[in-house]
C-alpha positions as CSV (number, residue, x, y, z in Angstrom):
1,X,0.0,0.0,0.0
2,X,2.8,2.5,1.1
3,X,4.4,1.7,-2.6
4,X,1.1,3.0,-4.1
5,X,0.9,6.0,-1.9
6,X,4.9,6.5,-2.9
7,X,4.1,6.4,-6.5
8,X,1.2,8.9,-6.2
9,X,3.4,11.4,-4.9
10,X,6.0,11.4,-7.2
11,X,3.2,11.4,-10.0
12,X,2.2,14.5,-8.5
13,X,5.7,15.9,-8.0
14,X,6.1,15.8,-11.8
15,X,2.6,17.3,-12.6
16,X,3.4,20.3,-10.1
17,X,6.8,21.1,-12.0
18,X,6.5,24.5,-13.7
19,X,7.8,23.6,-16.8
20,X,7.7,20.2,-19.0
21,X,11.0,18.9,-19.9
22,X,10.9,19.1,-23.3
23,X,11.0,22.8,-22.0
24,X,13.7,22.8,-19.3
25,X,16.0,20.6,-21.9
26,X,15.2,23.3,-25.3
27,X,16.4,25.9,-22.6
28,X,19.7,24.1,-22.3
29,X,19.7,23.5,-25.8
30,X,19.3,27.2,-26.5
31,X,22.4,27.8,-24.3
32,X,24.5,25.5,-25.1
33,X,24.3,26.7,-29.4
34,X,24.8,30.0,-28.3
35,X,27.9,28.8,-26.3
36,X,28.9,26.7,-29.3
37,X,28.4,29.7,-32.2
38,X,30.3,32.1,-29.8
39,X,33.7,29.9,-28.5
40,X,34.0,27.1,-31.2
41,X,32.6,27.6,-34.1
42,X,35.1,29.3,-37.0
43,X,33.0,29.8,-39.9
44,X,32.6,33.9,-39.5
45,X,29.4,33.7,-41.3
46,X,27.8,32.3,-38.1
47,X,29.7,34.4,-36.3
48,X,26.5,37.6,-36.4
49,X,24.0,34.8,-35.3
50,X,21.4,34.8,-32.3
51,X,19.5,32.3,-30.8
52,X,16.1,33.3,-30.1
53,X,14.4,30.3,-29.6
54,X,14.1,26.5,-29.5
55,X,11.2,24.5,-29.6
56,X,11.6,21.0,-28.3
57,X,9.3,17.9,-29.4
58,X,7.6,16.2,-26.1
59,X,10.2,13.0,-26.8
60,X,12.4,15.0,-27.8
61,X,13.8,14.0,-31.2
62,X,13.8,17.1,-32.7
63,X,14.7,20.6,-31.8
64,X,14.0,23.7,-34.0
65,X,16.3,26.1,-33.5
66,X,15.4,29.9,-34.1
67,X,18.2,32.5,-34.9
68,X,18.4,36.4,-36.2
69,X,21.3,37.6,-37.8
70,X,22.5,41.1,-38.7
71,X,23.0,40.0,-42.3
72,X,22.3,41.1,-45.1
73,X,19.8,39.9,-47.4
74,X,22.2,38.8,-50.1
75,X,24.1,37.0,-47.1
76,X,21.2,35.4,-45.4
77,X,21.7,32.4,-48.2
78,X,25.2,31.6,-47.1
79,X,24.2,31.8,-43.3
80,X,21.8,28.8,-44.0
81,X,24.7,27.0,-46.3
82,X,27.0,27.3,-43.1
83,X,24.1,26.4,-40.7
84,X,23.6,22.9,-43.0
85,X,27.4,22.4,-43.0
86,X,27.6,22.7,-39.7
87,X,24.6,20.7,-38.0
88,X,26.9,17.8,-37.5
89,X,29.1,20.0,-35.3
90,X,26.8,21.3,-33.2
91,X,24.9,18.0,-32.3
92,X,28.1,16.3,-31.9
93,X,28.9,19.2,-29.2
94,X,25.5,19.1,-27.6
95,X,26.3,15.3,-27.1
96,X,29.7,16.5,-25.5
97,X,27.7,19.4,-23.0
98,X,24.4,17.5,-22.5
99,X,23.6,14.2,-20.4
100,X,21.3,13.2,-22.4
101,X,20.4,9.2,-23.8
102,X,19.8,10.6,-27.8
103,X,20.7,14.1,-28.7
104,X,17.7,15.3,-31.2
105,X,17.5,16.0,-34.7
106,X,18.4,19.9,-35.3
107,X,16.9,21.8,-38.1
108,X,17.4,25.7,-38.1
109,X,15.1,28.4,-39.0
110,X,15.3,32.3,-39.5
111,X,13.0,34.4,-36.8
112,X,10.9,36.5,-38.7
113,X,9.6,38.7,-35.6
């Protein structure tokens, strides 16, 4: 009986959490690529690039990955060739900086707001 009561409460422990995590782990996500474009990466087209956001799937297999950039226009095109070219990268250095069992599929996307 005591295990059912046990199991109850940690049921509602997780309920009670502010955030779901697919939330808490896009926000380390989102961290850890800005950390990455800042100190490691050497391609100085990503070098003007912001993270703005990153939306998580609930079992977390993919991750969209939201960025601005003080490009130009005529630029923008070769940000996104750099940002393909360098997906490997940056997943293999989120499995480096994040505990995590599968690091998820990243696909990036200009913010238009």
């Amino acid at each position: 009986m005591s295990k059912r009561r046990n199991s109850k409460k940690i049921i509602e422990l997780f309920d009670s959490l502010p955030y779901k995590r697919s939330q808490r782990v896009s926000d380390s996500i989102k961290k850890e690529v800005a950390s990455i474009f800042l100190f490691k990466v050497n391609d100085p087209r990503l070098k003007n690039i912001t993270i703005t956001n990153v939306q998580l799937s609930d079992d977390l297999s993919n991750a969209k990955i939201f960025y601005t950039s003080i490009n130009t226009k005529e630029e923008i095109a070769s940000v996104e060739k750099a940002l393909k070219k360098s997906k490997g990268f940056i997943r293999t250095m989120l499995g480096k900086s994040l505990s995590l069992k599968k690091i998820p599929n990243i696909s990036f996307y200009q913010d238009e707001s």
